[in-house]
Backbone as XML, in Angstrom:
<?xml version="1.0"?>
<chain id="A" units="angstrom">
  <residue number="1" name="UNK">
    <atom name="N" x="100.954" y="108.135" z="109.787"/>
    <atom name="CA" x="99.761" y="107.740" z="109.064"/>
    <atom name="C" x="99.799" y="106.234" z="108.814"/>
  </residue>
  <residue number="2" name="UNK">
    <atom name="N" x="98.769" y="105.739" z="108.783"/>
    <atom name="CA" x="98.443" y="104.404" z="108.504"/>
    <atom name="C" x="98.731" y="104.315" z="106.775"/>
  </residue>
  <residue number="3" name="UNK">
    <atom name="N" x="99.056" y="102.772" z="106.907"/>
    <atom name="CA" x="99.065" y="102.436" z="105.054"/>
    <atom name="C" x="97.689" y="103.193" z="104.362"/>
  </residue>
  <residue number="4" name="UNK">
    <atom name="N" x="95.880" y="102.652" z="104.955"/>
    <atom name="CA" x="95.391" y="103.079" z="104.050"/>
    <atom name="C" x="95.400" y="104.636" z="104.110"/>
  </residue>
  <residue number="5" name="UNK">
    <atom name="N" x="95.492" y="105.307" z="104.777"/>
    <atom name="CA" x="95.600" y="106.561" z="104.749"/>
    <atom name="C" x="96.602" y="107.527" z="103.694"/>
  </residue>
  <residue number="6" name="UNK">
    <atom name="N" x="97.867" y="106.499" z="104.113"/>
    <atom name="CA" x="98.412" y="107.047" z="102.970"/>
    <atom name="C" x="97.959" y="106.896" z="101.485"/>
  </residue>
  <residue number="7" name="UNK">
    <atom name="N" x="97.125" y="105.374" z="101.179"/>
    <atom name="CA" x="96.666" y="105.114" z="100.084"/>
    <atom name="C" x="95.765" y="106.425" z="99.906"/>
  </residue>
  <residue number="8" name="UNK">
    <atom name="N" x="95.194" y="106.760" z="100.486"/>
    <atom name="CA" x="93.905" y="107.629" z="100.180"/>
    <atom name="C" x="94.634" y="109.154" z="99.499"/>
  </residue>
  <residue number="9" name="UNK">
    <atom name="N" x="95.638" y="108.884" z="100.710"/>
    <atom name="CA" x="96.466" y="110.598" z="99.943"/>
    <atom name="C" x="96.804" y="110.466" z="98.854"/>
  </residue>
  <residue number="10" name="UNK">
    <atom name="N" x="97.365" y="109.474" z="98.735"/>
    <atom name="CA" x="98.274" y="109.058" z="97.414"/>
    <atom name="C" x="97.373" y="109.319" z="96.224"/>
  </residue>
  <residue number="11" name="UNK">
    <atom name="N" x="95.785" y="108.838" z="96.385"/>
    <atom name="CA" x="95.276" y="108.927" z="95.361"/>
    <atom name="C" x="94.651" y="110.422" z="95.118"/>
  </residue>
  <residue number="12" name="UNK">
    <atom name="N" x="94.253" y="110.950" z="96.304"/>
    <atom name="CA" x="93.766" y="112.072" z="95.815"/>
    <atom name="C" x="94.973" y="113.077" z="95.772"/>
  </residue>
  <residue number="13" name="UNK">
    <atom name="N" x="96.221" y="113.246" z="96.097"/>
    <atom name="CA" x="97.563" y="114.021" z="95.259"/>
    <atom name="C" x="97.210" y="114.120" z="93.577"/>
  </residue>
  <residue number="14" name="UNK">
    <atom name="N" x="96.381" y="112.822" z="92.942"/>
    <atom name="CA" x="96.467" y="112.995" z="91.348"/>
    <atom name="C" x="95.077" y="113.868" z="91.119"/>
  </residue>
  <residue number="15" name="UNK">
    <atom name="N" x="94.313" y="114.283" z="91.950"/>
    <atom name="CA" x="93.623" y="115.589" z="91.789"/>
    <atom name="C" x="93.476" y="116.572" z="92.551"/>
  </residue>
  <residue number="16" name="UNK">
    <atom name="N" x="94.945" y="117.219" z="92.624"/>
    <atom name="CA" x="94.765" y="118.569" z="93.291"/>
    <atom name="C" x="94.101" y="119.397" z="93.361"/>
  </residue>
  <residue number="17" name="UNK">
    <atom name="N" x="93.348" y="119.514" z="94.455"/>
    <atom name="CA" x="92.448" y="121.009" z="94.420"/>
    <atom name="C" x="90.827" y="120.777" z="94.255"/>
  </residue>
  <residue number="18" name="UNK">
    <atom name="N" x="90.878" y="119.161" z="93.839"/>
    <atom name="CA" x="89.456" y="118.990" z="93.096"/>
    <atom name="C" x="88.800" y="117.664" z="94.272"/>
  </residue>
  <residue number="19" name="UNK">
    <atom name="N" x="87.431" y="118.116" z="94.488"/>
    <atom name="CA" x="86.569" y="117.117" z="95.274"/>
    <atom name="C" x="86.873" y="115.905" z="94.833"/>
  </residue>
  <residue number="20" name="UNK">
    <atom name="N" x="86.840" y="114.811" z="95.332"/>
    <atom name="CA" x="86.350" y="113.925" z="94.691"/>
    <atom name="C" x="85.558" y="112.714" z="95.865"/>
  </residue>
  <residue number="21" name="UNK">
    <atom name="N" x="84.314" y="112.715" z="95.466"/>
    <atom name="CA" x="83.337" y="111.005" z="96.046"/>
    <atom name="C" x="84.164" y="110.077" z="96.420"/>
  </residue>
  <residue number="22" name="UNK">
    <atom name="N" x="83.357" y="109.879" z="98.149"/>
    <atom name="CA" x="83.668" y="109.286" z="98.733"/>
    <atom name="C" x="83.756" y="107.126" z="97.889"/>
  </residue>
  <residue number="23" name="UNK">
    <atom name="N" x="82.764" y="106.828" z="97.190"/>
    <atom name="CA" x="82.748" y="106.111" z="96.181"/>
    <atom name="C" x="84.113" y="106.179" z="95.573"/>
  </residue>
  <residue number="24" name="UNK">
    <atom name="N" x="84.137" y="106.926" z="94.807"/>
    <atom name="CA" x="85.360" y="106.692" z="93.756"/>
    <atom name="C" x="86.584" y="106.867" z="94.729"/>
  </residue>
  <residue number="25" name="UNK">
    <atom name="N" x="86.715" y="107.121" z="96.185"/>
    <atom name="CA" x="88.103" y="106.899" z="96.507"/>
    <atom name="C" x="87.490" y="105.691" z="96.995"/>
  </residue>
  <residue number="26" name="UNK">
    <atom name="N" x="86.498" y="104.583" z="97.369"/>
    <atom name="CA" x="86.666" y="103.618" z="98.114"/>
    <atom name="C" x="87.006" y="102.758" z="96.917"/>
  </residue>
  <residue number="27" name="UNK">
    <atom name="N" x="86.599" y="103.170" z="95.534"/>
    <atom name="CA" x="86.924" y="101.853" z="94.685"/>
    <atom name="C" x="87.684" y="102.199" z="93.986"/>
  </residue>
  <residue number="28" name="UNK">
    <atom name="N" x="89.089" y="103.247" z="94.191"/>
    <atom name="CA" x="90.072" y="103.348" z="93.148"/>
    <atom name="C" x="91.246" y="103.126" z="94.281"/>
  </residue>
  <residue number="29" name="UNK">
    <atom name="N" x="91.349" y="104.066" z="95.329"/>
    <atom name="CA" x="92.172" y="103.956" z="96.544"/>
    <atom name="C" x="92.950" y="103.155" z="96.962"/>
  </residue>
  <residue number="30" name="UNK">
    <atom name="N" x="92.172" y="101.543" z="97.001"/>
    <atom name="CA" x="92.576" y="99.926" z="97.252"/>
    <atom name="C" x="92.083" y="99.426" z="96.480"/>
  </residue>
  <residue number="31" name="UNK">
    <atom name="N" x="92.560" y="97.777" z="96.308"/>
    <atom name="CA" x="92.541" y="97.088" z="95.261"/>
    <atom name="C" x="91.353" y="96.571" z="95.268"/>
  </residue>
  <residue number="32" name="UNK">
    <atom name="N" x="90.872" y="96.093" z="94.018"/>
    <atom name="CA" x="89.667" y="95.516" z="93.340"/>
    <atom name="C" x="89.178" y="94.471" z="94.308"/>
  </residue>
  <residue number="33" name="UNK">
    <atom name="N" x="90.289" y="93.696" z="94.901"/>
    <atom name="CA" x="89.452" y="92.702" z="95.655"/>
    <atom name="C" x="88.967" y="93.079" z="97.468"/>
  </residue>
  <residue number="34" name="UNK">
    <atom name="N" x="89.609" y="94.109" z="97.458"/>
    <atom name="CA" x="89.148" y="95.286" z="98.909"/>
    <atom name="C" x="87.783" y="95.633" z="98.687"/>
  </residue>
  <residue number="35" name="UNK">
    <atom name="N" x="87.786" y="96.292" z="97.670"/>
    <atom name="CA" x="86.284" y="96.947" z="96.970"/>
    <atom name="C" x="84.802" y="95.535" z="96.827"/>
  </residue>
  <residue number="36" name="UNK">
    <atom name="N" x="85.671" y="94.787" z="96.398"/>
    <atom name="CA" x="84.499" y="93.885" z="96.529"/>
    <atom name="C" x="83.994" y="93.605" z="97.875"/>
  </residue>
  <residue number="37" name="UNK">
    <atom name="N" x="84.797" y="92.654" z="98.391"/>
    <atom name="CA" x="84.548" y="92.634" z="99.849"/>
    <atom name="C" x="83.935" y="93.836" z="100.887"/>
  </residue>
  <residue number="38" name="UNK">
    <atom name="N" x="84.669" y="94.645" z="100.368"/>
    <atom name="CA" x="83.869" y="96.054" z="101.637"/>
    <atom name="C" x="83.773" y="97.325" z="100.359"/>
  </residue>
  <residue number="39" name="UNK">
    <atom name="N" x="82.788" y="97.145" z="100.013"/>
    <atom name="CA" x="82.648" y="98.739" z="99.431"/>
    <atom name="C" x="83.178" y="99.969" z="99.942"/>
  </residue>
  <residue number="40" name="UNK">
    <atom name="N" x="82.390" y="100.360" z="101.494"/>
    <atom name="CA" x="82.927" y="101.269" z="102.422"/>
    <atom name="C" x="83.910" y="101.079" z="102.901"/>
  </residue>
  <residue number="41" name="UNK">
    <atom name="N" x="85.038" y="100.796" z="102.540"/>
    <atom name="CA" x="86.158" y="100.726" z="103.318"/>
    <atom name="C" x="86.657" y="101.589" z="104.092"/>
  </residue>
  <residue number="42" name="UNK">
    <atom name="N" x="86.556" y="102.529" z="103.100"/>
    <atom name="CA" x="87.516" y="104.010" z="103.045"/>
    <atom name="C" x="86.789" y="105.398" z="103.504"/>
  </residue>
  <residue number="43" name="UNK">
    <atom name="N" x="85.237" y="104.660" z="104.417"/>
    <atom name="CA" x="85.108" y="105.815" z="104.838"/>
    <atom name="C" x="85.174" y="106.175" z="106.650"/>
  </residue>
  <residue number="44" name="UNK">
    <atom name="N" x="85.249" y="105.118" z="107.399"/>
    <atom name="CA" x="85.766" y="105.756" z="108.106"/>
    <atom name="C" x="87.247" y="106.155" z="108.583"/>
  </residue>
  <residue number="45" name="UNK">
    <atom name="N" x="87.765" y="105.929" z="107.347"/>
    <atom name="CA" x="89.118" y="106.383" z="107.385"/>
    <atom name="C" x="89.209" y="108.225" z="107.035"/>
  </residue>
  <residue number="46" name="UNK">
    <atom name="N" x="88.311" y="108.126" z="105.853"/>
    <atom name="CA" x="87.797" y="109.575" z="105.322"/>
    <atom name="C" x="87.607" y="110.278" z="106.662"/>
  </residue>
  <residue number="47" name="UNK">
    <atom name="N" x="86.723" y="109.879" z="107.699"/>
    <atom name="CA" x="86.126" y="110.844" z="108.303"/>
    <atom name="C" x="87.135" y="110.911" z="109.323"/>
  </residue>
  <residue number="48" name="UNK">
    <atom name="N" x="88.006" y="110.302" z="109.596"/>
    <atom name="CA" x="89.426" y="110.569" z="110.769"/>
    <atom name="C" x="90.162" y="111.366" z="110.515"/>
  </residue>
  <residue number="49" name="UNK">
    <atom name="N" x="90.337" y="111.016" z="108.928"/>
    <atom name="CA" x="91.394" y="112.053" z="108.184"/>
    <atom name="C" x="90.809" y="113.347" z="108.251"/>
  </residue>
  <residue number="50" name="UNK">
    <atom name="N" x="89.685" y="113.627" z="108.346"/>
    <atom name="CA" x="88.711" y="114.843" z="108.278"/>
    <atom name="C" x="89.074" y="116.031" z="109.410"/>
  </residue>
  <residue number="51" name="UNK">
    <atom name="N" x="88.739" y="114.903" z="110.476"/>
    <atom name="CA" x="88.631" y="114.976" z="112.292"/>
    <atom name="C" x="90.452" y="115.643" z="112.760"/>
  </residue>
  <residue number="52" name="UNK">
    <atom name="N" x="91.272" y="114.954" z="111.286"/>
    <atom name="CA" x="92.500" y="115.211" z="111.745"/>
    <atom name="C" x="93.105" y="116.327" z="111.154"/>
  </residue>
  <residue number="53" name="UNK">
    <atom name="N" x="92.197" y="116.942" z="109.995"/>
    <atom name="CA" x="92.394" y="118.107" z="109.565"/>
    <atom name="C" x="93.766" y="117.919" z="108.180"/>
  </residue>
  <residue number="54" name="UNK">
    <atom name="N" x="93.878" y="116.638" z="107.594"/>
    <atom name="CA" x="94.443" y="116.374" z="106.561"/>
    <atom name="C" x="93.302" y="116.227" z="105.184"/>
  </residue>
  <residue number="55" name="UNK">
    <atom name="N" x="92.378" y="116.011" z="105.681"/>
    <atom name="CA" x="91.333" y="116.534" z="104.279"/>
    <atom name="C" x="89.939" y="117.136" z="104.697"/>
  </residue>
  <residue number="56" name="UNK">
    <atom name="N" x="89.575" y="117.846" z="103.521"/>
    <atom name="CA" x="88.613" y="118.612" z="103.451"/>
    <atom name="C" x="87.429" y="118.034" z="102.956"/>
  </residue>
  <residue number="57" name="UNK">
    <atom name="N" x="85.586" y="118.625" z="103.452"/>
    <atom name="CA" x="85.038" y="117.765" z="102.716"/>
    <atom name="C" x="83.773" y="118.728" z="102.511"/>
  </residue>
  <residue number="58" name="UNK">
    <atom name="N" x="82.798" y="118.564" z="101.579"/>
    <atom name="CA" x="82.119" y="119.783" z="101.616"/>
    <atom name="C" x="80.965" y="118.926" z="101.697"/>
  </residue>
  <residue number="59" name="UNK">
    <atom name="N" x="79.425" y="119.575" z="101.443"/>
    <atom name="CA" x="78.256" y="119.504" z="101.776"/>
    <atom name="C" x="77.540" y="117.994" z="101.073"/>
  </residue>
  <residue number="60" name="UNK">
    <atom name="N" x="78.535" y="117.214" z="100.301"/>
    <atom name="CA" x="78.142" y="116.552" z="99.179"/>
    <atom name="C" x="78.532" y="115.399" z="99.630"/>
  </residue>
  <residue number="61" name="UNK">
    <atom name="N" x="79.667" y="115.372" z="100.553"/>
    <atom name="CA" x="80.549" y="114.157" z="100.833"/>
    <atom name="C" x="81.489" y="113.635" z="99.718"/>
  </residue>
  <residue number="62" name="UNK">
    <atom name="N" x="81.936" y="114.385" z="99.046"/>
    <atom name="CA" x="83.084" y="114.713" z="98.374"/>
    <atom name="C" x="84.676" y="115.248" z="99.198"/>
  </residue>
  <residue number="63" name="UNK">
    <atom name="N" x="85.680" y="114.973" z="98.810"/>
    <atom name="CA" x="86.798" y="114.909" z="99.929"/>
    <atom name="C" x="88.042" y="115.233" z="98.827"/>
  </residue>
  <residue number="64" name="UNK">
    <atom name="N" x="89.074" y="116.499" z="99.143"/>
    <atom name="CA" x="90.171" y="116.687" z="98.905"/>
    <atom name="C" x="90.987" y="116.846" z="100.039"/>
  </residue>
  <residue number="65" name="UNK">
    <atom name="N" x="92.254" y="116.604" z="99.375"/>
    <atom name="CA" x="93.404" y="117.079" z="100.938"/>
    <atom name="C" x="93.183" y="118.653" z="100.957"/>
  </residue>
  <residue number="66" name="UNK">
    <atom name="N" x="93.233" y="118.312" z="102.129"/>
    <atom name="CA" x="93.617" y="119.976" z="102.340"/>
    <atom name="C" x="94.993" y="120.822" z="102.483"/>
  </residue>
  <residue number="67" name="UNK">
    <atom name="N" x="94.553" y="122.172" z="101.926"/>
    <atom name="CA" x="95.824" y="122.884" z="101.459"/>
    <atom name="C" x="96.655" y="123.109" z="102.741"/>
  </residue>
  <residue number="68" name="UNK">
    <atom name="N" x="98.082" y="122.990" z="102.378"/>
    <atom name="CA" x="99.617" y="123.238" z="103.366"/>
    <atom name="C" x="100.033" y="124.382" z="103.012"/>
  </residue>
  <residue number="69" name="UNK">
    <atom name="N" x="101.048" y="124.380" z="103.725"/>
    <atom name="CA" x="101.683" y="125.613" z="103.532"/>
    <atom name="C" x="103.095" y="125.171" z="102.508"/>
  </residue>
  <residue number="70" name="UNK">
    <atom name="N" x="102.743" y="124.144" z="102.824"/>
    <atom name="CA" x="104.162" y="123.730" z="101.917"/>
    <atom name="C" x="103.811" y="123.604" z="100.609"/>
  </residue>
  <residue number="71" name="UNK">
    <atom name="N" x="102.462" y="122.857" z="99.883"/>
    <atom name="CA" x="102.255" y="123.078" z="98.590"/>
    <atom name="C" x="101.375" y="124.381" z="98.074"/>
  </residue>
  <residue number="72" name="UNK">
    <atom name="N" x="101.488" y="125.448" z="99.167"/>
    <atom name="CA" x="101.206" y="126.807" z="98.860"/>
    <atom name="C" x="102.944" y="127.248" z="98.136"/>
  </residue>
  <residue number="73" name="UNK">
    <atom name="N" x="103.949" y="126.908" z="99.059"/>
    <atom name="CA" x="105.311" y="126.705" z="98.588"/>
    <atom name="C" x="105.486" y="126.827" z="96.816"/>
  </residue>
  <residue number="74" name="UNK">
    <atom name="N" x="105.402" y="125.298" z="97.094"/>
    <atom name="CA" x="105.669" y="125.031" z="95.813"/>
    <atom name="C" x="105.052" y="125.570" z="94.509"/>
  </residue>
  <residue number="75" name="UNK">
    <atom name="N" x="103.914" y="126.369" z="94.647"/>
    <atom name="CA" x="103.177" y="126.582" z="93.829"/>
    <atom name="C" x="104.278" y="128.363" z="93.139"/>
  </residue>
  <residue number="76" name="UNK">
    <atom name="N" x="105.112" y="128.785" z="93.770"/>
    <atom name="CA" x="105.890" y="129.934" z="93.642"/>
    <atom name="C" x="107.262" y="129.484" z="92.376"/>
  </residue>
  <residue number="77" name="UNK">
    <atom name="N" x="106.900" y="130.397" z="91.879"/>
    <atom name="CA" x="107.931" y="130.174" z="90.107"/>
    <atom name="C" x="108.964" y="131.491" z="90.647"/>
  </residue>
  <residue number="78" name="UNK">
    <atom name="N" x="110.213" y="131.155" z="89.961"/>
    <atom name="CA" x="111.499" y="131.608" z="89.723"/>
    <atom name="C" x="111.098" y="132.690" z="88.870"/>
  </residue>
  <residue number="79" name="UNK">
    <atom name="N" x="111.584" y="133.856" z="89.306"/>
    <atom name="CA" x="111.313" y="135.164" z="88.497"/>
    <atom name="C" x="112.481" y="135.973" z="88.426"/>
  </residue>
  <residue number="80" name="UNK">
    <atom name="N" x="112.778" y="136.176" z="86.508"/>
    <atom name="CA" x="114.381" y="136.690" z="86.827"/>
    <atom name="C" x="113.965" y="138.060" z="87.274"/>
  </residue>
  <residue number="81" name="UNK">
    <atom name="N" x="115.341" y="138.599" z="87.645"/>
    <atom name="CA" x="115.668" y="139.996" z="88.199"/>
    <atom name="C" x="115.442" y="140.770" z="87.069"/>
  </residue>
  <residue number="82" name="UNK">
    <atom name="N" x="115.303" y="141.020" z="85.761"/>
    <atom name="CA" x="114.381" y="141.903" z="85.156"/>
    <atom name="C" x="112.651" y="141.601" z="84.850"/>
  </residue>
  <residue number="83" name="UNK">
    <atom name="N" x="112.338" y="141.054" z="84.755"/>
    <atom name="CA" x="110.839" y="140.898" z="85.419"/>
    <atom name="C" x="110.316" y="141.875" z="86.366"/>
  </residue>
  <residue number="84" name="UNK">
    <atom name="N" x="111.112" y="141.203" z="87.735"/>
    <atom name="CA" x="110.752" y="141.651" z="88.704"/>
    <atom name="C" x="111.110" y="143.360" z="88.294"/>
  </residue>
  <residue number="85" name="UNK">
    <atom name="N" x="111.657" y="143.748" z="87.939"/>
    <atom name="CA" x="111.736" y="145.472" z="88.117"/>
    <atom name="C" x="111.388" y="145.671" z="86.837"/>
  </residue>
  <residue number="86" name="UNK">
    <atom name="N" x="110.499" y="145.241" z="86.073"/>
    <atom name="CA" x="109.367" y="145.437" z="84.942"/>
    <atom name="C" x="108.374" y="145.229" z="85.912"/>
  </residue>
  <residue number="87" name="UNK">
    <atom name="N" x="107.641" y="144.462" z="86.767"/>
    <atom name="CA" x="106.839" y="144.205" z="87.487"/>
    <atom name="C" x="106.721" y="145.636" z="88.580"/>
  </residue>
  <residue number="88" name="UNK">
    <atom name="N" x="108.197" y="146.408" z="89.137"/>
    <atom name="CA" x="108.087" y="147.063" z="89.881"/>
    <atom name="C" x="107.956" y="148.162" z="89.421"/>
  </residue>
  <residue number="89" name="UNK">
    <atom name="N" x="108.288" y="148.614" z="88.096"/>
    <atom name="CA" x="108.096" y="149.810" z="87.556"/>
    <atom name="C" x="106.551" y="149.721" z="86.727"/>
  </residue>
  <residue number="90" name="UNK">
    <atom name="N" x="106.015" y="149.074" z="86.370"/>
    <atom name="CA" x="104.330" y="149.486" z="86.567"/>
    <atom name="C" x="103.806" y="150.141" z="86.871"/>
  </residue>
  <residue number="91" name="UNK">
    <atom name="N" x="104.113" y="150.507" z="88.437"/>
    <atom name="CA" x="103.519" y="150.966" z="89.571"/>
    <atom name="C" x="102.391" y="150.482" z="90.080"/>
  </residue>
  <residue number="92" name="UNK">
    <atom name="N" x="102.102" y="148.698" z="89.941"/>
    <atom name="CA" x="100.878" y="148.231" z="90.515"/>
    <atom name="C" x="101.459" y="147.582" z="91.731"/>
  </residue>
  <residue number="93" name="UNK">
    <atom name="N" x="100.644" y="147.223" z="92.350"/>
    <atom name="CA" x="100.896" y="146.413" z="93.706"/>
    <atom name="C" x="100.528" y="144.738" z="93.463"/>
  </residue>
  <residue number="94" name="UNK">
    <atom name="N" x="102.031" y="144.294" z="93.682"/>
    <atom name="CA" x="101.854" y="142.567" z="93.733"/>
    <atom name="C" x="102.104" y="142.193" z="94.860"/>
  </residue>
  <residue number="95" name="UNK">
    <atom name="N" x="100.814" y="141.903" z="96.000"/>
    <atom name="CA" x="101.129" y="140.604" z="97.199"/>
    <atom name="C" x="101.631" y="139.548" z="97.071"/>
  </residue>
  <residue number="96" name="UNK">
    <atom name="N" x="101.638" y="139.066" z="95.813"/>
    <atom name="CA" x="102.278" y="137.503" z="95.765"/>
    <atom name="C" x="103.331" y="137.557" z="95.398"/>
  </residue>
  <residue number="97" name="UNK">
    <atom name="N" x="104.319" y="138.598" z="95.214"/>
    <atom name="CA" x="105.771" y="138.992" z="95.017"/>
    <atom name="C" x="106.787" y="138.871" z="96.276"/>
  </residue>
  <residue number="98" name="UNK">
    <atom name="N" x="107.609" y="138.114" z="96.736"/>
    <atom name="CA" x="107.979" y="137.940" z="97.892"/>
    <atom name="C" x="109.839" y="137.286" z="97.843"/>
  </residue>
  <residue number="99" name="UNK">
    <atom name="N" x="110.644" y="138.044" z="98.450"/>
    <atom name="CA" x="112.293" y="137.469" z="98.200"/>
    <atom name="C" x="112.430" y="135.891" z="98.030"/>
  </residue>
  <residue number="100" name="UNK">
    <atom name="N" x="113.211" y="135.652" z="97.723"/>
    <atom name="CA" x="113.669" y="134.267" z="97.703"/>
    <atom name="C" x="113.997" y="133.543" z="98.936"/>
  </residue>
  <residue number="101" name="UNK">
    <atom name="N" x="113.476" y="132.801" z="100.041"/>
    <atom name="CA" x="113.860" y="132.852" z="100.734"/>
    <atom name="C" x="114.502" y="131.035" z="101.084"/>
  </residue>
  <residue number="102" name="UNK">
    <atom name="N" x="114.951" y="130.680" z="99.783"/>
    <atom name="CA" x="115.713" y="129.834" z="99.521"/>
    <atom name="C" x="117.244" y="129.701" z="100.157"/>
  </residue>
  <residue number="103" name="UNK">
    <atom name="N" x="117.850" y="131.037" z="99.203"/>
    <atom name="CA" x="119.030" y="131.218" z="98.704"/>
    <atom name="C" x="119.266" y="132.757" z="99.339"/>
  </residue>
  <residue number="104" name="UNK">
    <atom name="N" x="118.494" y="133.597" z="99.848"/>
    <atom name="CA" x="118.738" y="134.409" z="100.273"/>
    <atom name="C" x="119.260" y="135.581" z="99.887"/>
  </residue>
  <residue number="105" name="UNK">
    <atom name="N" x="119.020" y="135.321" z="98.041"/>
    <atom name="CA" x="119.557" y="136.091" z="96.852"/>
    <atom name="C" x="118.053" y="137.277" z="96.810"/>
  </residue>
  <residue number="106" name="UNK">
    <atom name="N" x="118.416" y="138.415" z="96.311"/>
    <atom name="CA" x="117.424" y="139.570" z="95.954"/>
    <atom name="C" x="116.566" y="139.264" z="94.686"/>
  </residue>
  <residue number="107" name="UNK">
    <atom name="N" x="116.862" y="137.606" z="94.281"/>
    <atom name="CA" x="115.722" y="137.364" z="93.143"/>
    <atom name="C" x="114.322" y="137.274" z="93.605"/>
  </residue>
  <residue number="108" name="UNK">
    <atom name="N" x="113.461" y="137.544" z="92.847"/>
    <atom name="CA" x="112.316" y="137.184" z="93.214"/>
    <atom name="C" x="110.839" y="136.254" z="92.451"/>
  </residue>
  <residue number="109" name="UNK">
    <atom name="N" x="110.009" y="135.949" z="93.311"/>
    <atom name="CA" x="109.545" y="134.718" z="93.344"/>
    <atom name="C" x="107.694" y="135.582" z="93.242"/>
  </residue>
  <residue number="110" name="UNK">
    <atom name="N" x="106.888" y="134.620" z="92.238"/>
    <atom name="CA" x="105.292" y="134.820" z="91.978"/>
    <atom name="C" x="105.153" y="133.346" z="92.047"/>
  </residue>
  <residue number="111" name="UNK">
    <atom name="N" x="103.511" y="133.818" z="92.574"/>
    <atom name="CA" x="102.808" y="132.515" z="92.677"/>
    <atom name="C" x="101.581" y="132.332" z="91.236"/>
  </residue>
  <residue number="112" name="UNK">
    <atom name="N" x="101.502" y="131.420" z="91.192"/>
    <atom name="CA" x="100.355" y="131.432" z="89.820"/>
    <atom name="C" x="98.953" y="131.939" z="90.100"/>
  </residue>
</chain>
């Protein structure tokens, strides 16, 4: 990735999950004296990043990264071994219940 590209990630990482205007990443993204000079800086960078399938953009022209598999990852919490068999004796069904596949231990792991 290019510097501004990474700038762009960098900034939208501090709102996960959430749109945000093509505007407010061209004038928060790079510095004040970028913004003056070129307002649009940052959008045909937006639309490469788009093309390249590192962000998402919806009907508004609003733009988040788009979701990985890796911060699908991270989003999974440590669940002790009584939990989990309070969880299993319920008798409901949890898809997002899945081994550790860290450590390779029989603990297990939920996502929020």
């Amino acid at each position: 990735m290019e510097a501004d590209e990474v700038a762009i990630s960098l900034y939208l990482k501090s709102y996960p999950g959430q749109f945000v205007s093509a505007a407010e990443i061209c004038r928060r993204a790079g510095t004040k004296r970028r913004f003056r000079k070129q307002p649009d800086w940052a959008l045909p960078i937006l639309k490469r990043m788009v093309d390249a399938g590192l962000l998402e953009s919806d009907s508004t022209g609003h733009y988040r990264l788009a979701p990985t598999q890796e911060r699908e990852r991270k989003k999974r919490r440590w669940v002790s071994p009584q939990i989990s068999r309070i969880l299993k004796q319920s008798g409901k069904t949890f898809d997002i219940v899945s081994p550790d596949e860290d450590t390779g231990s029989p603990d297990q792991h939920y996502r929020d």
